[in-house]
C-alpha positions in Angstrom: -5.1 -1.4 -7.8 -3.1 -2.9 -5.2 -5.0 -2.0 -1.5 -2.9 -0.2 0.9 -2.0 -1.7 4.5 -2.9 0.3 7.3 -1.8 -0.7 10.7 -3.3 1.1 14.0 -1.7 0.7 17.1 -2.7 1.9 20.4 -1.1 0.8 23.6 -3.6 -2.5 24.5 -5.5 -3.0 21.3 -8.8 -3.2 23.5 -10.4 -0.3 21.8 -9.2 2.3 19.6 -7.4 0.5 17.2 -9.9 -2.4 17.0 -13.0 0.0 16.6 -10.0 2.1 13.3 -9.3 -1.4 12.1 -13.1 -2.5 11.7 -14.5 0.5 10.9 -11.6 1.0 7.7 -11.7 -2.3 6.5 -15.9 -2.4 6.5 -16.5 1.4 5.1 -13.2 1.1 2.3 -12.2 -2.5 2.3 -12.0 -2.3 -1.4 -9.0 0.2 -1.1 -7.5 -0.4 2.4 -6.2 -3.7 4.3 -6.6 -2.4 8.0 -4.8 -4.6 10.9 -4.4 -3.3 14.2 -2.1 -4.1 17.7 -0.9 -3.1 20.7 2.5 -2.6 22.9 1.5 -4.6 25.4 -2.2 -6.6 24.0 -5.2 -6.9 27.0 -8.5 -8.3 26.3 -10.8 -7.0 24.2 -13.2 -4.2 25.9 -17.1 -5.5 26.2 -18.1 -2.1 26.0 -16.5 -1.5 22.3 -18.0 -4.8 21.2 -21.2 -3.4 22.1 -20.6 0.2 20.4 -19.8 -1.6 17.6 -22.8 -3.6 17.1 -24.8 -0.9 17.3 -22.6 -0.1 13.8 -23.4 -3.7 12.7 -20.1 -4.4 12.8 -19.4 -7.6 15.0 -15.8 -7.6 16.3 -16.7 -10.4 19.7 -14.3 -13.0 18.0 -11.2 -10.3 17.0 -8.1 -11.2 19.4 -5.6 -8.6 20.6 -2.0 -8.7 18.9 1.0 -7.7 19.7 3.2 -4.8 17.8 6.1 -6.6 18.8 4.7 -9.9 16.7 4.1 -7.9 13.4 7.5 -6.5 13.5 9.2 -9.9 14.1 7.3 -11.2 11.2 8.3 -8.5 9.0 5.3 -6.9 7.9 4.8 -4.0 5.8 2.6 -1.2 6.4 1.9 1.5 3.6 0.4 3.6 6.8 0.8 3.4 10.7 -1.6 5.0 12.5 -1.1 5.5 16.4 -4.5 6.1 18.1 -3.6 6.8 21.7 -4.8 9.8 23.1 -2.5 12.8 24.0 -1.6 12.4 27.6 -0.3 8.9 26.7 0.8 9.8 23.1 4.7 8.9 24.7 3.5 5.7 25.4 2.1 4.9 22.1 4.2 2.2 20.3 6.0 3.1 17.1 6.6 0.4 14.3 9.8 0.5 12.4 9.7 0.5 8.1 8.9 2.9 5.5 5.1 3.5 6.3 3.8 7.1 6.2 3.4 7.5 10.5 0.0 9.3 11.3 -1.3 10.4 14.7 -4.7 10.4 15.8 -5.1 11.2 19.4 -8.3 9.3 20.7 -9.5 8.8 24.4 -8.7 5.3 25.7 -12.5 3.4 27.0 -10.6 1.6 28.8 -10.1 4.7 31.4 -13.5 6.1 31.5 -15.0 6.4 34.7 -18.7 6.4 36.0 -21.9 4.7 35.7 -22.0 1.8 33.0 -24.5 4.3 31.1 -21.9 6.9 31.1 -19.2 4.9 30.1 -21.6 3.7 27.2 -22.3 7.1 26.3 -18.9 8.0 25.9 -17.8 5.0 24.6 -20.2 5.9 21.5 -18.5 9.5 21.1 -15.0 8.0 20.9 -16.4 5.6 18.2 -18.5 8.1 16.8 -15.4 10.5 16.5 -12.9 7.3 15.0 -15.6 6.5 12.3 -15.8 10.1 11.1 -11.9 10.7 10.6 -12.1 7.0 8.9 -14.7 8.5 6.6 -12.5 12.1 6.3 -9.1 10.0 6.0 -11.1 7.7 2.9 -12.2 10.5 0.9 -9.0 12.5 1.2 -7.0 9.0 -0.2 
């Protein structure tokens, strides 16, 4: 069985679609090739490399990407998966092709505001809430 590609895409691909792309490719790897970008790529967010490895899922050495370089290459996505949350959901990049388009609003980290404890707490709940519709999307494919 061939895997399907998956590509998430969020505006910076600092977070969200880092956190979608790790979590898919660790919890379903065997059925899913996960890749993830950004409209216009930052830096990686400390605070979702720390989440994660609470997961045990390491992500320190991923780099952002660009939307814009994926297209230019070509690829192909069986899925593309925008995880911006709704009040920026205009914002979120599309990506041109034949993939099935899916839209799963998420709060950006990036934006929280507060103590670095409430930013961590928070920062788990977006994560928390990513890995359980990764686990709801897997068992519906």
């Amino acid at each position: 069985m061939t895997k399907k590609k998956v590509l998430f895409v969020c505006i910076h691909n600092s977070a969200r679609s880092q956190m979608a792309e790790a979590f898919l490719n660790t919890l379903a790897g065997a059925l899913f090739e996960a890749h993830s970008a950004g409209l216009e790529p930052g830096r990686l967010n400390p605070v979702v490399v720390e989440v994660m490895k609470e997961e045990d899922i390491d992500i320190s050495m991923n780099k952002t990407k660009s939307v814009f370089d994926m297209f230019e290459r070509a690829e192909q996505f069986d899925y593309v998966i925008t995880v911006c949350d709704e009040s920026r959901a205009e914002a979120c990049p599309t990506f041109p092709g034949a993939a099935k388009k899916l839209h799963w609003g998420f709060e950006d980290p990036s934006s929280l505001q507060g103590s670095k404890d409430d930013i961590l707490a928070r920062t788990r709940q977006i994560r928390n809430s990513i890995k359980s519709k990764i686990l709801q999307w897997i068992e519906g494919a």
